[in-house]
PDBQT receptor file of N, H, CA, C and O in Angstrom, charges set to zero:
ATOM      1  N   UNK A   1    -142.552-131.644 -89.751  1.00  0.00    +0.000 N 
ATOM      2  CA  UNK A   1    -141.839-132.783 -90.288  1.00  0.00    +0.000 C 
ATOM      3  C   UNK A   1    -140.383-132.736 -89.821  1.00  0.00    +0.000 C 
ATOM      4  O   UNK A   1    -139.812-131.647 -89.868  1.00  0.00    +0.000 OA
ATOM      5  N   UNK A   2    -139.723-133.816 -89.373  1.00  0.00    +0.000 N 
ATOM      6  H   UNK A   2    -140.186-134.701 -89.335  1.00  0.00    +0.000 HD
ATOM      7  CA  UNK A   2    -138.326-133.800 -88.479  1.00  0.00    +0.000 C 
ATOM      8  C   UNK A   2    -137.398-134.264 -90.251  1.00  0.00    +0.000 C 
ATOM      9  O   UNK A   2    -137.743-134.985 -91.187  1.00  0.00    +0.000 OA
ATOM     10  N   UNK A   3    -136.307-133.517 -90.027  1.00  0.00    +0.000 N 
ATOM     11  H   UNK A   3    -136.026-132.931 -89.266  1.00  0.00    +0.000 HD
ATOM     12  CA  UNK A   3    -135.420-133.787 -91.176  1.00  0.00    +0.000 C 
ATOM     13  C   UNK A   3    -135.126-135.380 -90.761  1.00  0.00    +0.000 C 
ATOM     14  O   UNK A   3    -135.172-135.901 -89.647  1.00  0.00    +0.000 OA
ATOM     15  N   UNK A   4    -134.841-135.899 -91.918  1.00  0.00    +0.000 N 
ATOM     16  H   UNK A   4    -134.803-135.475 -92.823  1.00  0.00    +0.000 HD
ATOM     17  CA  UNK A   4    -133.996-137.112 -92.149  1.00  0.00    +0.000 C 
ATOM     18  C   UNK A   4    -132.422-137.190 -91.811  1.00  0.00    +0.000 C 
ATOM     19  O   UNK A   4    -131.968-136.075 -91.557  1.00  0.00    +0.000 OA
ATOM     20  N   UNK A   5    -131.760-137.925 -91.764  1.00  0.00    +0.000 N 
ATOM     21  H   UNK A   5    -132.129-138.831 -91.970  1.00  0.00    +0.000 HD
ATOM     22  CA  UNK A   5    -130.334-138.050 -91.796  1.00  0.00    +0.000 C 
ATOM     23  C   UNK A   5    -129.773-139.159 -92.737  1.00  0.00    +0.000 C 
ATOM     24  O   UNK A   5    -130.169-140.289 -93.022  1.00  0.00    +0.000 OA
ATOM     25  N   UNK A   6    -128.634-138.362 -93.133  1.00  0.00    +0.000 N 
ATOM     26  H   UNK A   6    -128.312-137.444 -92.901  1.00  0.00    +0.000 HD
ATOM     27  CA  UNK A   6    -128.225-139.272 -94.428  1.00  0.00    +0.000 C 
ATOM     28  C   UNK A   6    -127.166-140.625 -94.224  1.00  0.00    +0.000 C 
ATOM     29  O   UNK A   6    -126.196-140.615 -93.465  1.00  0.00    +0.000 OA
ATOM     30  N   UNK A   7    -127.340-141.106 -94.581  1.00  0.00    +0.000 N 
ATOM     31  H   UNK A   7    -128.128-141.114 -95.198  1.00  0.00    +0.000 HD
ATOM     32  CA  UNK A   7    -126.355-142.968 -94.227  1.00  0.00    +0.000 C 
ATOM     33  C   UNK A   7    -125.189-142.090 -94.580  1.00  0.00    +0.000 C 
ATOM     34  O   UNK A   7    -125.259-141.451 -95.630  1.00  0.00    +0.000 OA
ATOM     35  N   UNK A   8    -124.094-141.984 -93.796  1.00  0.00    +0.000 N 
ATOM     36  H   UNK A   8    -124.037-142.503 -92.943  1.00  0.00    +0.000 HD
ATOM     37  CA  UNK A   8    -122.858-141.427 -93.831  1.00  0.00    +0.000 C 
ATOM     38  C   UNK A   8    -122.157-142.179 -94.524  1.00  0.00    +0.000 C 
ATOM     39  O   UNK A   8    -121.696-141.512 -95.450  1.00  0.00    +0.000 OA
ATOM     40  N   UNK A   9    -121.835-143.199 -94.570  1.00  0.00    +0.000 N 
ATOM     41  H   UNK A   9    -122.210-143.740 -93.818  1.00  0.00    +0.000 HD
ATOM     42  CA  UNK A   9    -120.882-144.731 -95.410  1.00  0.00    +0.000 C 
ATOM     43  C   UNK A   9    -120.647-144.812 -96.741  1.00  0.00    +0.000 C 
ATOM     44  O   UNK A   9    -119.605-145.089 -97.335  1.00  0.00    +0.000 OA
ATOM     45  N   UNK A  10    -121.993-144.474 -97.245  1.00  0.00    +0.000 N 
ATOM     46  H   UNK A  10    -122.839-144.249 -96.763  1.00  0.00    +0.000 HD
ATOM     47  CA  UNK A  10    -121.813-144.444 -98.829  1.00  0.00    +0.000 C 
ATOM     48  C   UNK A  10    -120.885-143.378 -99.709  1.00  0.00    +0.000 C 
ATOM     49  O   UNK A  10    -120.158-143.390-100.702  1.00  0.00    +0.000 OA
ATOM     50  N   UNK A  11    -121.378-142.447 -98.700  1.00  0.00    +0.000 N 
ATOM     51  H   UNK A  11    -121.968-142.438 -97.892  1.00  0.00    +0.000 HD
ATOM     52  CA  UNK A  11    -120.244-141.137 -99.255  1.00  0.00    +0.000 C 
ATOM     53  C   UNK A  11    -118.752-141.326 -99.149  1.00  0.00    +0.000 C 
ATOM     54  O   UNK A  11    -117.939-141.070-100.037  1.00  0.00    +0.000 OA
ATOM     55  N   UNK A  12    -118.506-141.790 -97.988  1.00  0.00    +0.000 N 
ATOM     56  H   UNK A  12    -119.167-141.998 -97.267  1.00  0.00    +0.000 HD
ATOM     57  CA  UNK A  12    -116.961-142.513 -97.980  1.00  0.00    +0.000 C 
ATOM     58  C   UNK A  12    -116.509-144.015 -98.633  1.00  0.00    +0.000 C 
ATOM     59  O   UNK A  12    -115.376-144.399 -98.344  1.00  0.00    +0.000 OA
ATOM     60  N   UNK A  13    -117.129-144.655 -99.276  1.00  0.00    +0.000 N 
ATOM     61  H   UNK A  13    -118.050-144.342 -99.511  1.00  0.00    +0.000 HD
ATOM     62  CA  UNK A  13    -116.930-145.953 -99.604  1.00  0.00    +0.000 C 
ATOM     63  C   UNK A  13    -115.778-146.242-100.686  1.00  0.00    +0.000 C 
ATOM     64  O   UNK A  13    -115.060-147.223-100.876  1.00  0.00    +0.000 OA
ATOM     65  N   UNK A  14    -115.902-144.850-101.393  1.00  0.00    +0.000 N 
ATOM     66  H   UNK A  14    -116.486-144.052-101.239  1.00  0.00    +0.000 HD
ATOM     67  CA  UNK A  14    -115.083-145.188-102.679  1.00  0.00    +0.000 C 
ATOM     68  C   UNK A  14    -113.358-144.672-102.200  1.00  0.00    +0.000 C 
ATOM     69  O   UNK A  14    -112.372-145.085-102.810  1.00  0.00    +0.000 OA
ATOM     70  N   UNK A  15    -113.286-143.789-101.107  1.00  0.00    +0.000 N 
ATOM     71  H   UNK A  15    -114.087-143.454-100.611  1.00  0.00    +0.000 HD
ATOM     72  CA  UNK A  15    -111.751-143.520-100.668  1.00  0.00    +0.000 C 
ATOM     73  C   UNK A  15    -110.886-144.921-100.386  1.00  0.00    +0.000 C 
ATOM     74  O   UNK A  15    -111.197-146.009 -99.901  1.00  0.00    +0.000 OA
ATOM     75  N   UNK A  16    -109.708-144.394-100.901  1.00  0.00    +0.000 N 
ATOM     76  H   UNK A  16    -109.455-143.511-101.296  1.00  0.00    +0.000 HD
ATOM     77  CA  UNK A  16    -108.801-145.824-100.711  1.00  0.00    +0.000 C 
ATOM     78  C   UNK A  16    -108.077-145.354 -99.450  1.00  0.00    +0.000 C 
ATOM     79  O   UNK A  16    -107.759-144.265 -98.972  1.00  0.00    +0.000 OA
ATOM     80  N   UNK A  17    -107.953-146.637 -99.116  1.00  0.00    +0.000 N 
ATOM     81  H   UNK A  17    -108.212-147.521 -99.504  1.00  0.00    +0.000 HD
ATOM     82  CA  UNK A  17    -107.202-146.775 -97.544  1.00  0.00    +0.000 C 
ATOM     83  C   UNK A  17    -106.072-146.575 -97.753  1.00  0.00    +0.000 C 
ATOM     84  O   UNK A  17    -105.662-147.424 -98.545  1.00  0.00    +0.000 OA
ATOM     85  N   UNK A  18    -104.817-145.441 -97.273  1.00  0.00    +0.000 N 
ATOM     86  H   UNK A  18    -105.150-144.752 -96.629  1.00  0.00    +0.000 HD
ATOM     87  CA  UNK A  18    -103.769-145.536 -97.235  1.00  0.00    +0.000 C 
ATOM     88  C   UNK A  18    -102.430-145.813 -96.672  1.00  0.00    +0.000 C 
ATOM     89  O   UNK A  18    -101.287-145.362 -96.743  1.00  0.00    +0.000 OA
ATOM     90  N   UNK A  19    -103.322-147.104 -95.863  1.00  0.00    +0.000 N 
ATOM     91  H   UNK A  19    -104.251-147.470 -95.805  1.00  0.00    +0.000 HD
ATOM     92  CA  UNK A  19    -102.650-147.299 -94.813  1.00  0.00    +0.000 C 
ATOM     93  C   UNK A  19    -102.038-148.252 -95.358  1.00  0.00    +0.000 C 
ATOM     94  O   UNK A  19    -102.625-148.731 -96.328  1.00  0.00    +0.000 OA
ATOM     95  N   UNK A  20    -100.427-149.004 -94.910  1.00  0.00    +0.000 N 
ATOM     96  H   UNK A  20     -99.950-148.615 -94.122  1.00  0.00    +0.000 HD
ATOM     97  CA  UNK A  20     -99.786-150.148 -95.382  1.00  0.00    +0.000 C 
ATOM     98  C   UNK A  20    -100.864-151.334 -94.933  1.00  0.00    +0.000 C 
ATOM     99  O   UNK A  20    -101.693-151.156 -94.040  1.00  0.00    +0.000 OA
ATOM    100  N   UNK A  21    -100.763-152.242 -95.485  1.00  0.00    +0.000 N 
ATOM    101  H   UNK A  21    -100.089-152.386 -96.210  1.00  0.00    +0.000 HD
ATOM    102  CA  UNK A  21    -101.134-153.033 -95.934  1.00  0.00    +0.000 C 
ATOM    103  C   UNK A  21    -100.853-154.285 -94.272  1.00  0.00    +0.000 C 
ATOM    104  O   UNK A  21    -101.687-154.822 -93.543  1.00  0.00    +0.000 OA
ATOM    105  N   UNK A  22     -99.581-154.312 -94.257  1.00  0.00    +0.000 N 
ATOM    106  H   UNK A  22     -98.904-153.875 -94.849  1.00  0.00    +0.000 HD
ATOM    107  CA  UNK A  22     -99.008-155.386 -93.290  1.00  0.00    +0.000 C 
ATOM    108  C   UNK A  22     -99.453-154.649 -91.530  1.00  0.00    +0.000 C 
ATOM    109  O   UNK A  22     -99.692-155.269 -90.493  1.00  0.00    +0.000 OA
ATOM    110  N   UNK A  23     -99.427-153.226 -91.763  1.00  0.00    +0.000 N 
ATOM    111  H   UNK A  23     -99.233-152.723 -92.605  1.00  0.00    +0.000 HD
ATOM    112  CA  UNK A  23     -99.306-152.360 -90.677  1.00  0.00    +0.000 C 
ATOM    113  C   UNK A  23    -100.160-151.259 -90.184  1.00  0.00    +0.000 C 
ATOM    114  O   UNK A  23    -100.204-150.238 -90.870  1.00  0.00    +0.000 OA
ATOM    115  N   UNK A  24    -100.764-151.314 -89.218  1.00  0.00    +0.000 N 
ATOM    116  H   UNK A  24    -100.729-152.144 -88.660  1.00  0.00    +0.000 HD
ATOM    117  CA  UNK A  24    -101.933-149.866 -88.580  1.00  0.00    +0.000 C 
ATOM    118  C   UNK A  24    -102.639-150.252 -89.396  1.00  0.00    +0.000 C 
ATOM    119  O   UNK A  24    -103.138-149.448 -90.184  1.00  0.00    +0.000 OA
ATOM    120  N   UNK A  25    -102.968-151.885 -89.490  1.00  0.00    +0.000 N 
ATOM    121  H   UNK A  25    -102.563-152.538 -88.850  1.00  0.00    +0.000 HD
ATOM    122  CA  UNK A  25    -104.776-151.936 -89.851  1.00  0.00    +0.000 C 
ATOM    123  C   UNK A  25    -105.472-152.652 -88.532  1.00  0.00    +0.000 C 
ATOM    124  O   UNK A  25    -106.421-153.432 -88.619  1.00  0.00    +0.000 OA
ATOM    125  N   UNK A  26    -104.850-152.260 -87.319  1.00  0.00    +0.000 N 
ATOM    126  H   UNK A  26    -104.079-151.626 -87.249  1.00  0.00    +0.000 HD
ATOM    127  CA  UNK A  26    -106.096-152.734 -86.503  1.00  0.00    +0.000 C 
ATOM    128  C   UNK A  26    -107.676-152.350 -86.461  1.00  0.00    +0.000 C 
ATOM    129  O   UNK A  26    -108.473-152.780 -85.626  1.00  0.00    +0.000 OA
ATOM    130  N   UNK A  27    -108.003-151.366 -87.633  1.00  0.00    +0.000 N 
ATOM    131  H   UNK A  27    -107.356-151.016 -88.311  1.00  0.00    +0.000 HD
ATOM    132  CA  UNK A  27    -109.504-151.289 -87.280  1.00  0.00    +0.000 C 
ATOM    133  C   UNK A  27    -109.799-151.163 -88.635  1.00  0.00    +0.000 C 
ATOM    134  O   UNK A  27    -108.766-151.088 -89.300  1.00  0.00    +0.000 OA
ATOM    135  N   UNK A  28    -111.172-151.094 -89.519  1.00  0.00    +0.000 N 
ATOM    136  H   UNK A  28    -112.011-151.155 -88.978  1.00  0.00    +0.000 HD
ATOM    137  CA  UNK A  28    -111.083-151.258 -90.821  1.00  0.00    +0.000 C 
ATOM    138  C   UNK A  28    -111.095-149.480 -91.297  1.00  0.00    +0.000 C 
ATOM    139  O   UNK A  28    -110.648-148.777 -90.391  1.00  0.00    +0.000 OA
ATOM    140  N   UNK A  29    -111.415-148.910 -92.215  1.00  0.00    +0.000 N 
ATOM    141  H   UNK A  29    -111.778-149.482 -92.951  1.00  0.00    +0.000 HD
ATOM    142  CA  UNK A  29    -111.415-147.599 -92.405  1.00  0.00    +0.000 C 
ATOM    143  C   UNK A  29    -112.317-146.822 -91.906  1.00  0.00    +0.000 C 
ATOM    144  O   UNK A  29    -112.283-145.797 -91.225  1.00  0.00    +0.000 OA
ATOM    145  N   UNK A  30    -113.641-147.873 -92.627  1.00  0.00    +0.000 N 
ATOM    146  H   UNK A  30    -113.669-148.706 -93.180  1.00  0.00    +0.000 HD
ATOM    147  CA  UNK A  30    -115.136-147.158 -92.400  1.00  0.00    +0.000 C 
ATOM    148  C   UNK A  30    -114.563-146.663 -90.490  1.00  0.00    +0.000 C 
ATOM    149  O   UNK A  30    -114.359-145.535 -90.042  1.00  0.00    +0.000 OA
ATOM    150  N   UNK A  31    -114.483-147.684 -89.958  1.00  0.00    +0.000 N 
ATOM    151  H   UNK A  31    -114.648-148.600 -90.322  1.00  0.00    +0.000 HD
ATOM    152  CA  UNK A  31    -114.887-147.208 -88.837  1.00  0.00    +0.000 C 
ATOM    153  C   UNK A  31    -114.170-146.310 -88.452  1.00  0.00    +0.000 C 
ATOM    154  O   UNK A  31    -114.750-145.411 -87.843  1.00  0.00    +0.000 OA
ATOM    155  N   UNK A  32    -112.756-146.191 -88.630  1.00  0.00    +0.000 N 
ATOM    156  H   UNK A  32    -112.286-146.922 -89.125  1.00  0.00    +0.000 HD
ATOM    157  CA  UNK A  32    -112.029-144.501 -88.491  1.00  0.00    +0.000 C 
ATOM    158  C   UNK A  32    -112.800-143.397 -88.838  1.00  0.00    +0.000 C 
ATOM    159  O   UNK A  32    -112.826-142.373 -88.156  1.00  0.00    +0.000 OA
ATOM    160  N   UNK A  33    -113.598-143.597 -90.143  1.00  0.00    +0.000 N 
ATOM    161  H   UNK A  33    -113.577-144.429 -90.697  1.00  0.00    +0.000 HD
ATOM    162  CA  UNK A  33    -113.606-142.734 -90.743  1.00  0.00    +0.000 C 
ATOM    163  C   UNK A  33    -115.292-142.479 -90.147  1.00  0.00    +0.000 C 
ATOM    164  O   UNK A  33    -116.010-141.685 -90.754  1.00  0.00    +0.000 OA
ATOM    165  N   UNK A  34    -115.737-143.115 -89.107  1.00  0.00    +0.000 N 
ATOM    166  H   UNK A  34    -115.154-143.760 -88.614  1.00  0.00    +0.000 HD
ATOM    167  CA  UNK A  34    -116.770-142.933 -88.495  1.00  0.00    +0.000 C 
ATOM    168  C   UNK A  34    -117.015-142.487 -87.316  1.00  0.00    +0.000 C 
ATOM    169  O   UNK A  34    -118.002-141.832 -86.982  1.00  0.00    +0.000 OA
ATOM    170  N   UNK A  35    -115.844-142.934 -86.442  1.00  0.00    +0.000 N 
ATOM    171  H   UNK A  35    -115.042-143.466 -86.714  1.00  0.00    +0.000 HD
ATOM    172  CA  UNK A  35    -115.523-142.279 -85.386  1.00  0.00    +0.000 C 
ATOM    173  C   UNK A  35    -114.934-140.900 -85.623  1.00  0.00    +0.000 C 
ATOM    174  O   UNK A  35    -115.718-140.023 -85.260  1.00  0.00    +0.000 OA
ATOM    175  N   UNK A  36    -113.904-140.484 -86.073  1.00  0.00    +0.000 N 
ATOM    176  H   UNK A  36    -113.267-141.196 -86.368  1.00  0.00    +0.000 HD
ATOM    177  CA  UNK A  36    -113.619-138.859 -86.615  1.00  0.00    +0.000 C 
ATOM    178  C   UNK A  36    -115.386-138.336 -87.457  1.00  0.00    +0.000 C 
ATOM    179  O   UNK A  36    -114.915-137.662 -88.372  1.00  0.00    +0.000 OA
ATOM    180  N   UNK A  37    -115.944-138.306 -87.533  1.00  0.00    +0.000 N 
ATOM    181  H   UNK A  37    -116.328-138.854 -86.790  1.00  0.00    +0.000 HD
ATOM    182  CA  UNK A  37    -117.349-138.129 -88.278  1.00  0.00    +0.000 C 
ATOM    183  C   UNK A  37    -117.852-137.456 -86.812  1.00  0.00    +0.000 C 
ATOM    184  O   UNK A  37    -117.673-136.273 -86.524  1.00  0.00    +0.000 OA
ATOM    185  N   UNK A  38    -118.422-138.308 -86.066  1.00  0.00    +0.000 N 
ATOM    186  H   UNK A  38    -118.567-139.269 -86.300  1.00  0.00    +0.000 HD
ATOM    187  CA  UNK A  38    -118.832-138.586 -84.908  1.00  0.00    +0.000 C 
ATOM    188  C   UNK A  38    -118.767-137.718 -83.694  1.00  0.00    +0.000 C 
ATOM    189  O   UNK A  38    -119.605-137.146 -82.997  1.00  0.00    +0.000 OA
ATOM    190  N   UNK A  39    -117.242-137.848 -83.697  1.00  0.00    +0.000 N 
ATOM    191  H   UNK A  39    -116.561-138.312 -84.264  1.00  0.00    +0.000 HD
ATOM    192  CA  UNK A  39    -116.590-137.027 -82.850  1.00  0.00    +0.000 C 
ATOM    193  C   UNK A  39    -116.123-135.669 -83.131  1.00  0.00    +0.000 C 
ATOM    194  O   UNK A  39    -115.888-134.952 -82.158  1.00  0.00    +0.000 OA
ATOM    195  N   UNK A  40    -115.939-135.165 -84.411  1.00  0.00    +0.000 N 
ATOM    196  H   UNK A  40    -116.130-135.747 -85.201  1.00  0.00    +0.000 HD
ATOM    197  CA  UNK A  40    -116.308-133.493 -84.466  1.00  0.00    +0.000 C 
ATOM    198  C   UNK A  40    -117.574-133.205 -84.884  1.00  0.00    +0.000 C 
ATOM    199  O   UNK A  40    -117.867-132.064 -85.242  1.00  0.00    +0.000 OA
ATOM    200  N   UNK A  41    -118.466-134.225 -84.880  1.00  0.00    +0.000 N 
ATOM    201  H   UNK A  41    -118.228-135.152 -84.589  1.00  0.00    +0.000 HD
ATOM    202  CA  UNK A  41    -119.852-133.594 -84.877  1.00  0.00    +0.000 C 
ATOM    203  C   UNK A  41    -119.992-133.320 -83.589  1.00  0.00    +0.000 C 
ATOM    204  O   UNK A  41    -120.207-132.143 -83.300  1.00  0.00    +0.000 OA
ATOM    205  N   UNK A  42    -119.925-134.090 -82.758  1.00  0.00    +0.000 N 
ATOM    206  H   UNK A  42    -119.750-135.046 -82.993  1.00  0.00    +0.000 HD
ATOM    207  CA  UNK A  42    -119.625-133.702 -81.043  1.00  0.00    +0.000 C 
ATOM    208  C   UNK A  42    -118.858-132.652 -80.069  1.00  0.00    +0.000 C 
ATOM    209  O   UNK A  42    -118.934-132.447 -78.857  1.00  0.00    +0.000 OA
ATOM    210  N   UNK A  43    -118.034-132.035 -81.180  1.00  0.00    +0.000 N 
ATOM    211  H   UNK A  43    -117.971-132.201 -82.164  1.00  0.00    +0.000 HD
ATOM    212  CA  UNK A  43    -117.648-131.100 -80.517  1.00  0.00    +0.000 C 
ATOM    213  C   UNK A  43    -115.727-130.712 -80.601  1.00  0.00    +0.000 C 
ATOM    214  O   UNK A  43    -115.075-129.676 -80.472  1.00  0.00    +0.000 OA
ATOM    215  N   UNK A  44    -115.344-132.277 -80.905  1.00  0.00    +0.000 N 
ATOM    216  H   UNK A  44    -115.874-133.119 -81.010  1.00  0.00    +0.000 HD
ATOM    217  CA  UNK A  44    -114.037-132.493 -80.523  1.00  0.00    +0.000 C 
ATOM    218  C   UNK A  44    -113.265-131.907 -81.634  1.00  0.00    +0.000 C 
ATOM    219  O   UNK A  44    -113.611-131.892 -82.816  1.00  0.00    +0.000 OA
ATOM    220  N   UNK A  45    -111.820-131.265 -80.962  1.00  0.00    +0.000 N 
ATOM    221  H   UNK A  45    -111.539-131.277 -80.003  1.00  0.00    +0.000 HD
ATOM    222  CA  UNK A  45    -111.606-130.364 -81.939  1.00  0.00    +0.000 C 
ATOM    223  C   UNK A  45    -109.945-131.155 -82.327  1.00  0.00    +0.000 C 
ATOM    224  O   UNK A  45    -109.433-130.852 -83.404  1.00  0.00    +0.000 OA
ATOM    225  N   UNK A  46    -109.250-132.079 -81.448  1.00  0.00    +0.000 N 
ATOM    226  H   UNK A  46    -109.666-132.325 -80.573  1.00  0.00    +0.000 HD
ATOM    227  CA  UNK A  46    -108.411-132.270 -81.956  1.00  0.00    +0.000 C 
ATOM    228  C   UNK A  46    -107.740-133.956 -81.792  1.00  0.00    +0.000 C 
ATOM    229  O   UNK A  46    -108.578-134.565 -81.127  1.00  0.00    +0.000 OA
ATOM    230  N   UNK A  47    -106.825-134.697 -82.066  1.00  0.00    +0.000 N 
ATOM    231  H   UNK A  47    -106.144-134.202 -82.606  1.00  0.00    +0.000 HD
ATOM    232  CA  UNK A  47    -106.648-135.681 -82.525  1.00  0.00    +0.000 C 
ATOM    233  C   UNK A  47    -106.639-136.340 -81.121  1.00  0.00    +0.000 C 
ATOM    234  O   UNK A  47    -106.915-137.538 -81.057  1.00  0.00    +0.000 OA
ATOM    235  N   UNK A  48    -106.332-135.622 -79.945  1.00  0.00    +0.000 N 
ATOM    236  H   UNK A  48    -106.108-134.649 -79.997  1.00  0.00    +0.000 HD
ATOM    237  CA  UNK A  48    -106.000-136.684 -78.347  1.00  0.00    +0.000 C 
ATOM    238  C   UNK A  48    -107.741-136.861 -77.967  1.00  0.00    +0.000 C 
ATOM    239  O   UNK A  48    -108.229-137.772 -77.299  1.00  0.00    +0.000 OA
ATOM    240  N   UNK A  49    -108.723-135.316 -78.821  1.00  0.00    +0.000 N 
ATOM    241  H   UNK A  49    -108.326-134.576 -79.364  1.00  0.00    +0.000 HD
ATOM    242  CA  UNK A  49    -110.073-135.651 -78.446  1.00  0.00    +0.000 C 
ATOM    243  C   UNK A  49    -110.323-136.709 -78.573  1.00  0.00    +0.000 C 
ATOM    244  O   UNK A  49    -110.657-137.498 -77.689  1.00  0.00    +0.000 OA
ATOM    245  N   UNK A  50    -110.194-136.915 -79.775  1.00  0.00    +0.000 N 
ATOM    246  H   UNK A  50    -109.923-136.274 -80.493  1.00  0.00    +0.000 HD
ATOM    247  CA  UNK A  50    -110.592-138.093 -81.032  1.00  0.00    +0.000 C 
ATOM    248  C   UNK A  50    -110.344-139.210 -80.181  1.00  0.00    +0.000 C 
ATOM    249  O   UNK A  50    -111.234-139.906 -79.692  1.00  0.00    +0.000 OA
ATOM    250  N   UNK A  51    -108.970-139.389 -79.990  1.00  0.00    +0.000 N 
ATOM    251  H   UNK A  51    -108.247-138.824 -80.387  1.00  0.00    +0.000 HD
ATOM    252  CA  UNK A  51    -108.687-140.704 -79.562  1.00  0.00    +0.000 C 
ATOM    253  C   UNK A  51    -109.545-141.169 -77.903  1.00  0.00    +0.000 C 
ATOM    254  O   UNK A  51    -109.540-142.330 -77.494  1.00  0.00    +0.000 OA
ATOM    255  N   UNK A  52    -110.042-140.314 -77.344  1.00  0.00    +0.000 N 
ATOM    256  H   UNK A  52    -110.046-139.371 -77.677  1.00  0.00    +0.000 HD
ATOM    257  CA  UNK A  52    -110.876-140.357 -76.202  1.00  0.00    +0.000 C 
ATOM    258  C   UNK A  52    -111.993-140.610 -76.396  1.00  0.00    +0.000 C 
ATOM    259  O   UNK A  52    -112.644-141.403 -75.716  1.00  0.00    +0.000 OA
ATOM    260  N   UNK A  53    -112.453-139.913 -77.460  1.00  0.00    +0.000 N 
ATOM    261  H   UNK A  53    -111.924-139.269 -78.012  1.00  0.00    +0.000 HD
ATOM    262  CA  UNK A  53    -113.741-140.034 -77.573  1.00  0.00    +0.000 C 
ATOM    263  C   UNK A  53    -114.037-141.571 -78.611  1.00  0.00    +0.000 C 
ATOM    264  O   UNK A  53    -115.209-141.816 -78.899  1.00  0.00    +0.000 OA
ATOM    265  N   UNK A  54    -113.242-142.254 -78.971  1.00  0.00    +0.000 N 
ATOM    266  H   UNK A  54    -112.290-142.055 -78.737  1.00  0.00    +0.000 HD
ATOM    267  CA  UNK A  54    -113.187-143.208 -79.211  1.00  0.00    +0.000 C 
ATOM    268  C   UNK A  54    -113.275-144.651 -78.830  1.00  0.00    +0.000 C 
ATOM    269  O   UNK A  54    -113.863-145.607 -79.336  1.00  0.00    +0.000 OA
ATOM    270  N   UNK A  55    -112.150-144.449 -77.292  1.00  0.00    +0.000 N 
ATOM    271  H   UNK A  55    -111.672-143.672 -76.881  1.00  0.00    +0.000 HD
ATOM    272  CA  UNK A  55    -112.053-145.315 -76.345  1.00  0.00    +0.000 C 
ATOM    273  C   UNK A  55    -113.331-145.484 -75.534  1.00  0.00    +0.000 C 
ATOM    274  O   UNK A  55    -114.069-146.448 -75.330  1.00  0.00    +0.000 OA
ATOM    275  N   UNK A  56    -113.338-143.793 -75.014  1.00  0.00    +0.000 N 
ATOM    276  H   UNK A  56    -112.738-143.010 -75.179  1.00  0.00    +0.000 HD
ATOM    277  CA  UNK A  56    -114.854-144.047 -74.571  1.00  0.00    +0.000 C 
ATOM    278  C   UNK A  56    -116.251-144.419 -75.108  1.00  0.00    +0.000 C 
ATOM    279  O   UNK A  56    -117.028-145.042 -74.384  1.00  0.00    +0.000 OA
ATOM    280  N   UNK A  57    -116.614-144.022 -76.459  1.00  0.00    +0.000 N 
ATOM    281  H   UNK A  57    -115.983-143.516 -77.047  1.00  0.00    +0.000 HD
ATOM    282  CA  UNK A  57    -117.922-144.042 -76.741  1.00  0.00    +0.000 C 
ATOM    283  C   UNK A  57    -118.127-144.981 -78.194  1.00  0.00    +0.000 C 
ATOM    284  O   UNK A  57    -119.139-145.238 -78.846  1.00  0.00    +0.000 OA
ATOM    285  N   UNK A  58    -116.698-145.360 -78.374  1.00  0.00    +0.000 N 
ATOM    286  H   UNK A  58    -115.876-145.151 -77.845  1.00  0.00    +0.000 HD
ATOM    287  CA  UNK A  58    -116.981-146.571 -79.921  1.00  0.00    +0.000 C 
ATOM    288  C   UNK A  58    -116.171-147.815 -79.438  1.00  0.00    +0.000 C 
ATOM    289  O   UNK A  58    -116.608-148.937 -79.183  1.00  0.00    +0.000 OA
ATOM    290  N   UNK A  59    -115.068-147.420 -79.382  1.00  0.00    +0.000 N 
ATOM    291  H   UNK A  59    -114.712-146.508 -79.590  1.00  0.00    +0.000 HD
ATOM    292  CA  UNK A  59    -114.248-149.024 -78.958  1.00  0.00    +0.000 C 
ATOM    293  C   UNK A  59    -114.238-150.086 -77.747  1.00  0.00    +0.000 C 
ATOM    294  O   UNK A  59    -113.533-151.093 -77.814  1.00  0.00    +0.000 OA
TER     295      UNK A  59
């Protein structure tokens, strides 16, 4: 029997965004908070990863 995988989203749903309001909301949270998920499940260990592995494989 192959394990399941769990809907990642729900577990983050209830964090509040602390981002200003007017400013650095070009993307919504979930998806930050999906891409960083993503991308140190992959391997990436630090924030210039992140932002690569972003450009390349989500945005």
């Amino acid at each position: 029997m192959r394990p399941q995988l769990l809907d990642p989203p729900p577990y983050f749903a209830d964090l509040p965004d602390p981002r200003r309001e007017l400013r650095n909301n070009l993307h919504p949270l979930h998806d930050i908070q999906m891409i960083v998920l993503c991308a140190v499940l992959s391997g990436v260990e630090d924030w210039v990863g992140m932002e690569a592995f972003a450009k390349e494989a989500w945005l």
